[in-house]
MARLUM-937726 format. One record per residue: x, z, y of N, C-alpha, C in turn. Coordinates in Angstrom, 1 decimal, always signed. Last residue first. Example, Ala and Ser with C-alpha at 12.3 -4.5 7.8 and 13.67 -1.06 7.14 Angstrom:
2
NODE      nxx      nzz      nyy     caxx     cazz     cayy      cxx      czz      cyy
NODE    +12.8     +7.1     -2.2    +13.7     +7.1     -1.1    +12.9     +7.9     +0.0
NODE    +13.2     +7.8     -5.7    +12.3     +7.8     -4.5    +13.2     +7.8     -3.3
//
This chain:
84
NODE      nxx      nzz      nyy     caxx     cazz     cayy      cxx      czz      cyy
NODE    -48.5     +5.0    +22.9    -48.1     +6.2    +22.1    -46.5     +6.3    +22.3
NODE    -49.1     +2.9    +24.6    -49.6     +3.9    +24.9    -48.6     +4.9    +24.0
NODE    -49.0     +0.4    +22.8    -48.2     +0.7    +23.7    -48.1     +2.0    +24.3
NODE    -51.6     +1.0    +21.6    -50.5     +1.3    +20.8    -49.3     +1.4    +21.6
NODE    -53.9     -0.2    +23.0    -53.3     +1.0    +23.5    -52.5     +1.5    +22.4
NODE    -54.3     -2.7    +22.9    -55.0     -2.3    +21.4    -54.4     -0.6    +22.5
NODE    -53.1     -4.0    +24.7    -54.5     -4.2    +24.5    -55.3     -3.4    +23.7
NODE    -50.3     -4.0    +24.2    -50.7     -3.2    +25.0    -52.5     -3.0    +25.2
NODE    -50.2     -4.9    +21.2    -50.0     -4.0    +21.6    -50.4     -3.1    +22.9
NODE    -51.0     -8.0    +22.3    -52.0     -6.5    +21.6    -51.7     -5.7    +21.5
NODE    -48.7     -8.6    +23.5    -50.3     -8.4    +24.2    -51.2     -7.6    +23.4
NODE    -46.8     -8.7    +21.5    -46.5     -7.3    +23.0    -48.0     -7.9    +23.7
NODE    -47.8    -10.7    +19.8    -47.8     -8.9    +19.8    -47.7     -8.2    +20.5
NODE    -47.9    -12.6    +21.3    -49.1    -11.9    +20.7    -48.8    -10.5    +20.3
NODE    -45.2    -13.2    +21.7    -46.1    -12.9    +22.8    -47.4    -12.1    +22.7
NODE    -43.5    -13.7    +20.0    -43.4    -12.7    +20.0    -44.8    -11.9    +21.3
NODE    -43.1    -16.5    +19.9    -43.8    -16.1    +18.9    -44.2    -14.8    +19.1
NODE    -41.3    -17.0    +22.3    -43.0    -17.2    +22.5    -43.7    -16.9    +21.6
NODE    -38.9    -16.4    +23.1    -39.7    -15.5    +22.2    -41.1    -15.9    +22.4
NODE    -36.6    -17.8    +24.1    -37.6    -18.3    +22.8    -37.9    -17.5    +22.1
NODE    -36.2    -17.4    +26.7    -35.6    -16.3    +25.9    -36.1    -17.0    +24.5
NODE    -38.2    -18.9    +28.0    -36.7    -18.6    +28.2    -35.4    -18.1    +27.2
NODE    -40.4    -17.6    +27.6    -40.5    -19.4    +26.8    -38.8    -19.6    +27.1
NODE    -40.8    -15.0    +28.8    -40.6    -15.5    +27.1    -40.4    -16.8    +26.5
NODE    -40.5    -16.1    +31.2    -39.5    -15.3    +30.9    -39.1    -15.4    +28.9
NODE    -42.9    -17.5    +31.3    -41.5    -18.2    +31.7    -40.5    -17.5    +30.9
NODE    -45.0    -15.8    +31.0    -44.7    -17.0    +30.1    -43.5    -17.6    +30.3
NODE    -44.2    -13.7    +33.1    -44.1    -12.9    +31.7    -43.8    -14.7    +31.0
NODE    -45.1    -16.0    +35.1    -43.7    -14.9    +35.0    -43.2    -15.2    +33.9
NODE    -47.6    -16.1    +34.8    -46.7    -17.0    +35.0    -45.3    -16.7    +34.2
NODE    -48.4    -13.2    +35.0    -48.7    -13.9    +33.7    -48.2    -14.9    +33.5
NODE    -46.1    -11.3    +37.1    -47.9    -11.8    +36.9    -47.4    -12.7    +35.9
NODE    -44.0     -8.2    +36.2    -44.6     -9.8    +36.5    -45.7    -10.2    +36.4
NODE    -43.3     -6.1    +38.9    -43.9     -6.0    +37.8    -43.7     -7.7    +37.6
NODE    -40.2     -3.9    +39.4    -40.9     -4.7    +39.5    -41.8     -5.3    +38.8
NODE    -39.0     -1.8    +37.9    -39.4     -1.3    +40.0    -40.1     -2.4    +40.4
NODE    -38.2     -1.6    +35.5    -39.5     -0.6    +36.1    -39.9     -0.8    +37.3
NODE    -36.1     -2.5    +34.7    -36.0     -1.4    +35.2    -37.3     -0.7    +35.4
NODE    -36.3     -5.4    +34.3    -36.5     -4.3    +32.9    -36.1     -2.6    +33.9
NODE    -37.5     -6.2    +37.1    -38.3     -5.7    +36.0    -37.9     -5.1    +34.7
NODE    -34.2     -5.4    +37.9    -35.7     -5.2    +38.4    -36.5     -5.2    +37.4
NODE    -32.9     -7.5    +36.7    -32.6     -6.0    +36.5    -33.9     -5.4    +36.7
NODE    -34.2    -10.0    +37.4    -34.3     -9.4    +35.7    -34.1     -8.2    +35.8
NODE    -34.0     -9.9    +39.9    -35.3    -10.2    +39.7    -34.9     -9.2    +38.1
NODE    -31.4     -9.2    +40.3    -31.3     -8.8    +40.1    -32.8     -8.7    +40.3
NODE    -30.0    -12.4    +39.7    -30.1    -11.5    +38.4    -30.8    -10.1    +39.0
NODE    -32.5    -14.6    +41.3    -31.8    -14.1    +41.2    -31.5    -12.8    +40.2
NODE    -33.4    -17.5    +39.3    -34.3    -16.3    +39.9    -32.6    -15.7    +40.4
NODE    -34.2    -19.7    +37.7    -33.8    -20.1    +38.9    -34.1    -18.8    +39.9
NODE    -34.3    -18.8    +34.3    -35.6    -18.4    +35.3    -36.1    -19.1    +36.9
NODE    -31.5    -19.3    +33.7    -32.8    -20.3    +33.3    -34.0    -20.1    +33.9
NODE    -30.6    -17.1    +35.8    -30.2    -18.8    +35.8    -31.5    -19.5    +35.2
NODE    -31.8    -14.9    +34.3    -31.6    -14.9    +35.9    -32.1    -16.5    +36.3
NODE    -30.4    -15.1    +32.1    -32.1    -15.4    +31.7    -32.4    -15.6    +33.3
NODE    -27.8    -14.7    +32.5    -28.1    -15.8    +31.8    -29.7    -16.2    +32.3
NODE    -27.5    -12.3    +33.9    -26.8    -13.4    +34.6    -27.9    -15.0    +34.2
NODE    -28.6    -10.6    +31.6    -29.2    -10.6    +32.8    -28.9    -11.9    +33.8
NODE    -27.6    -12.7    +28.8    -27.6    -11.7    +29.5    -28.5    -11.5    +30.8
NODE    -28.9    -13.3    +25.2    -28.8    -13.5    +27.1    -28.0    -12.5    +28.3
NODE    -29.2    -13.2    +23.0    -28.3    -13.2    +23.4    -27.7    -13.7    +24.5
NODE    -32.1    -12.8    +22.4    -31.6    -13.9    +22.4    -30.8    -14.4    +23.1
NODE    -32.2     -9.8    +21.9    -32.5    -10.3    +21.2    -32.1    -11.9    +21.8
NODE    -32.0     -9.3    +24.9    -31.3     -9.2    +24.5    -30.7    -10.2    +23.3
NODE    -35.0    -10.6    +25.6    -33.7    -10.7    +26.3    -32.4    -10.6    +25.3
NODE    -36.2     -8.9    +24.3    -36.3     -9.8    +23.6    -34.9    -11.0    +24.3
NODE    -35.9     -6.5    +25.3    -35.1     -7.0    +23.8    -35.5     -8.0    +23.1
NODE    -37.2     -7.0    +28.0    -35.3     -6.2    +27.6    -35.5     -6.9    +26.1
NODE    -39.8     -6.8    +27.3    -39.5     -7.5    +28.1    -37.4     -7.6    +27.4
NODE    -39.6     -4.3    +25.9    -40.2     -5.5    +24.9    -39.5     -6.4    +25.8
NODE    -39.7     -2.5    +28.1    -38.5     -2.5    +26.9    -38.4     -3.5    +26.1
NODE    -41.6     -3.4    +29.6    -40.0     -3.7    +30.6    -39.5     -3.7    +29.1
NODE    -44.0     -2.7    +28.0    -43.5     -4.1    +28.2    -42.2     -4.8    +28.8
NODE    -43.6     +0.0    +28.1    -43.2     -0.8    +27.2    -43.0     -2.2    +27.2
NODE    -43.7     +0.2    +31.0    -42.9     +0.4    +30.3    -42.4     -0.1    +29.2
NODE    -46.9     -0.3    +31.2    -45.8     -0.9    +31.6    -44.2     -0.8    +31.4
NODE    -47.9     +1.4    +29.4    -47.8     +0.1    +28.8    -46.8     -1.0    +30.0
NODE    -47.6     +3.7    +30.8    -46.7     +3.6    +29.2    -46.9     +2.3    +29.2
NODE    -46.7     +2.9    +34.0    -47.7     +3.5    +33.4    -47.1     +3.5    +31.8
NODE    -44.9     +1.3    +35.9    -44.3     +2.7    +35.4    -45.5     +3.3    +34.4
NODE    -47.1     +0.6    +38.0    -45.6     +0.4    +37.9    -45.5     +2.0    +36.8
NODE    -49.9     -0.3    +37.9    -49.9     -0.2    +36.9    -48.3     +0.2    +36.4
NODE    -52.7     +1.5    +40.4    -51.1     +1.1    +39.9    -50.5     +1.1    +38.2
NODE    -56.1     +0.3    +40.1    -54.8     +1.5    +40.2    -53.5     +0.9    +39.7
NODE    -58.2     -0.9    +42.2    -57.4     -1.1    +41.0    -56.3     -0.1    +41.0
//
């Protein structure tokens, strides 16, 4: 299997990851806490140095109440639009 740290779709998903954070006026401290994670789990993946498995990513967006927003950062990366 090859590495996926850092590839375009990884990426975009740390930036999608980040604004949807943002987008629901979290901070790193905040989303850290609801997660039970330490903040620098959050720094970490919107940085690139960590990845999430599927659990995660649903926590992270049911956190943030971006669960609407789930389908598109999956097709996005599915469709290779992420990519561009």
């Amino acid at each position: 299997m090859t590495k996926t740290l850092r590839t375009p779709e990884h990426v975009y998903l740390c930036q999608r990851l980040r604004q949807v954070r943002v987008d629901a006026g979290l901070t790193q401290a905040d989303l850290a806490g609801r997660l039970d994670k330490p903040q620098s789990f959050v720094a970490k993946v919107e940085t690139q140095e960590r990845r999430l498995d599927v659990t995660e990513f649903a926590k992270w967006m049911a956190a943030c109440g971006g669960l609407d927003a789930v389908s598109e950062i999956v097709a996005s990366i599915a469709d290779g639009q992420a990519a561009s």
